[in-house]
Backbone bond lengths (Angstrom), bond angles and torsions (degrees), N, CA, C in turn:
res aa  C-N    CA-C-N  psi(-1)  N-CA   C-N-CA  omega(-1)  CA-C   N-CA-C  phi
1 X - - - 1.449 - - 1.532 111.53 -
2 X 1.307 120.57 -42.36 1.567 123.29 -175.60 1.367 100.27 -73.12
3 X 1.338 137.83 -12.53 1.419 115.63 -168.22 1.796 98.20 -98.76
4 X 1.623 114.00 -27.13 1.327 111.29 165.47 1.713 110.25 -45.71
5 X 1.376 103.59 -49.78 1.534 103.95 -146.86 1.332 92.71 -69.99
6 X 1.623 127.69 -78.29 1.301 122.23 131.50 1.813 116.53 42.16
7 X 1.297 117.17 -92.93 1.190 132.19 163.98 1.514 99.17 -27.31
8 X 1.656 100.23 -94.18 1.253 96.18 -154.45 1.403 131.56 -71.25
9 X 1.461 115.32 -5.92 1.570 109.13 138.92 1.055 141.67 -45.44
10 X 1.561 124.55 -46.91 1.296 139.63 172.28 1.436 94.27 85.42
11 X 1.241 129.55 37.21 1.846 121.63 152.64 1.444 87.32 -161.84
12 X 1.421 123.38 163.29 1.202 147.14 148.38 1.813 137.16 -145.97
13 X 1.082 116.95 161.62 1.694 110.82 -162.52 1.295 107.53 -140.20
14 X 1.418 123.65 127.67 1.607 134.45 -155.71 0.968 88.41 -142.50
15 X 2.218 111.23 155.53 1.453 98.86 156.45 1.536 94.39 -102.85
16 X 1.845 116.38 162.19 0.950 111.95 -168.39 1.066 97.07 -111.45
17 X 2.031 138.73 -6.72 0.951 128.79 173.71 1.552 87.44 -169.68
18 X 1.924 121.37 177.53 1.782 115.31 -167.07 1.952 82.28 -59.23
19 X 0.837 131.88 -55.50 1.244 121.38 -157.03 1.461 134.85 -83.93
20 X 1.479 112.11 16.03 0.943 120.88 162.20 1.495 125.13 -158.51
21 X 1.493 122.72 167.31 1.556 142.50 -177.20 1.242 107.59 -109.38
22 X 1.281 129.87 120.09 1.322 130.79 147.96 1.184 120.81 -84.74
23 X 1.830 133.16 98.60 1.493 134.65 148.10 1.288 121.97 -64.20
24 X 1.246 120.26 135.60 1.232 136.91 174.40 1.379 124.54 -151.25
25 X 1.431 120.77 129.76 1.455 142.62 167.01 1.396 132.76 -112.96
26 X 1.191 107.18 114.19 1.581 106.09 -171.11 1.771 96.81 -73.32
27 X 1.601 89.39 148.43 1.544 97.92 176.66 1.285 99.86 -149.52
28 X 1.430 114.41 118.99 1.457 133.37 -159.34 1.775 129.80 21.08
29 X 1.215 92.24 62.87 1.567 150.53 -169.28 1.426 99.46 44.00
30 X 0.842 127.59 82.02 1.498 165.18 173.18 1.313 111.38 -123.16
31 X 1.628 131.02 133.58 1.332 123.52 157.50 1.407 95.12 -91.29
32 X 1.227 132.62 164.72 1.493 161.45 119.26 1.475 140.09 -91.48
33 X 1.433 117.65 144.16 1.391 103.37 -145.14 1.909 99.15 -145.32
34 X 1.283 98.76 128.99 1.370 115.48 173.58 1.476 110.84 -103.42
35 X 1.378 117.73 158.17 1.663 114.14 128.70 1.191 127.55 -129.56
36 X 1.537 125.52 157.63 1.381 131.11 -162.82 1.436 82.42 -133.74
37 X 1.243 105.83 131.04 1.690 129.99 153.75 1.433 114.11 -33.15
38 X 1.297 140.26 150.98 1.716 137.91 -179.07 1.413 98.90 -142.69
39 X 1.099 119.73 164.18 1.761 114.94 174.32 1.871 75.96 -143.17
40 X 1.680 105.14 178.15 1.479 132.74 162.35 1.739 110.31 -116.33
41 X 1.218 108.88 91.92 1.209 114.47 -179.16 1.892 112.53 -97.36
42 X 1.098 102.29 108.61 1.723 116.00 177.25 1.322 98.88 53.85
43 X 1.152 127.29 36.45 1.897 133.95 159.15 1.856 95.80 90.25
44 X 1.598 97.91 24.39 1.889 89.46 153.24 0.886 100.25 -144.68
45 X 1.537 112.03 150.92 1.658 152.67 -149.92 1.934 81.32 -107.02
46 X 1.514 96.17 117.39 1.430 123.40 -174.87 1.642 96.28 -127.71
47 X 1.346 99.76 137.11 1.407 101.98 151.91 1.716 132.33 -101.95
48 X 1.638 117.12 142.63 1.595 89.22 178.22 1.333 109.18 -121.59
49 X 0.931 110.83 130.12 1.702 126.41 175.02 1.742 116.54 -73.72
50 X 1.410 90.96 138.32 1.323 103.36 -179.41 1.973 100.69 -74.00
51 X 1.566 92.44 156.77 1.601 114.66 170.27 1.373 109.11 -43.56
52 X 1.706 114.74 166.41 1.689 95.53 166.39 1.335 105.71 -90.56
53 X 1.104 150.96 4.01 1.089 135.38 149.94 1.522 113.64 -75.82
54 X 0.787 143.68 -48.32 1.744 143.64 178.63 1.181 86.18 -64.79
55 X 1.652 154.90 -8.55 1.385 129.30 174.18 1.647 120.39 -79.97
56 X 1.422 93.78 -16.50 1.747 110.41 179.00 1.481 107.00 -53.76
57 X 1.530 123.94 -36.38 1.146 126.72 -179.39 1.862 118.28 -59.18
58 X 1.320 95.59 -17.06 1.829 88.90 178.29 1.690 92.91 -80.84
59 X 1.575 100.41 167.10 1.957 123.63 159.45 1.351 96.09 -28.84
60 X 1.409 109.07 152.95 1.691 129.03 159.14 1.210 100.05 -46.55
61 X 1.344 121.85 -46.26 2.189 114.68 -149.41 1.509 89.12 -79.27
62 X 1.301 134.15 -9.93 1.569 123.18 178.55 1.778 125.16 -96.16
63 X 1.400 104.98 5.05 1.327 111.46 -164.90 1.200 104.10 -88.53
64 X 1.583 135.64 9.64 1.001 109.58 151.60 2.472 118.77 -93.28
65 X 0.966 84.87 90.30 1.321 115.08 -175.51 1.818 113.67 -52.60
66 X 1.189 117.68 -32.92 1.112 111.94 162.28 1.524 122.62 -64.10
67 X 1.173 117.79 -52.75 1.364 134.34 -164.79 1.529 103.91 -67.90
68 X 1.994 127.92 -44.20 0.751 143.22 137.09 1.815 109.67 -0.88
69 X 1.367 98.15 -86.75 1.747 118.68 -151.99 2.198 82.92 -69.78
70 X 1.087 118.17 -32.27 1.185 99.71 -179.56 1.460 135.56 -56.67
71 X 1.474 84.58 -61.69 1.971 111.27 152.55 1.721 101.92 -38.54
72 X 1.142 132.39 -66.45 1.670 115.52 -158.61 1.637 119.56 -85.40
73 X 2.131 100.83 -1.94 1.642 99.87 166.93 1.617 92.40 -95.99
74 X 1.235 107.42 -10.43 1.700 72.26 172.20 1.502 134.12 -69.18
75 X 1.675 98.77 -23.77 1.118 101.13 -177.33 1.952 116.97 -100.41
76 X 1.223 94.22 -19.48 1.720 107.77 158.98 1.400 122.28 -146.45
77 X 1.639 98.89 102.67 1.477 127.28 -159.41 1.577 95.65 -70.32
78 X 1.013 118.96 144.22 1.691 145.88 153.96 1.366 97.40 -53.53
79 X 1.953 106.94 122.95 1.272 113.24 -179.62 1.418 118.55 -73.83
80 X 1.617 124.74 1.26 1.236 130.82 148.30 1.524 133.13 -56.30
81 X 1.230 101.41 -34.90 1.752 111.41 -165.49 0.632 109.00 -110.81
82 X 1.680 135.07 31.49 1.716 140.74 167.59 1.519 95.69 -49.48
């Protein structure tokens, strides 16, 4: 089921281990692939995002950074914003 949904989004967000997120967006059916730092905060799996300047360091196709950080709390919410 996740690789349908997956699909037809055209990005998806995994953790690939406690300490990290893999983002990815296919771009003309291509996957592409980030990582974002994760911590375990009080037994939840948080992700932490780089500065916007330290975000310059990902690929061009990732700089839009908002849209990014939106996509990966959706799928692992900030233990603030329950």
């Amino acid at each position: 089921m996740k690789y349908f949904r997956d699909k037809n989004l055209g990005w998806k967000a995994y953790k690939k281990n406690y300490k990290e997120i893999t983002y990815s967006e296919k771009i003309d059916e291509k996957w592409y692939h980030i990582k974002i730092d994760a911590d375990i905060n009080i037994g939840t799996f948080e992700p932490k995002f780089k500065s916007e300047s330290e975000w310059l360091s990902y690929p061009e196709w990732a700089h839009h950074r908002e849209k990014v950080i939106e996509r990966v709390k959706m799928r692992y919410p900030l233990k603030d914003e329950d």
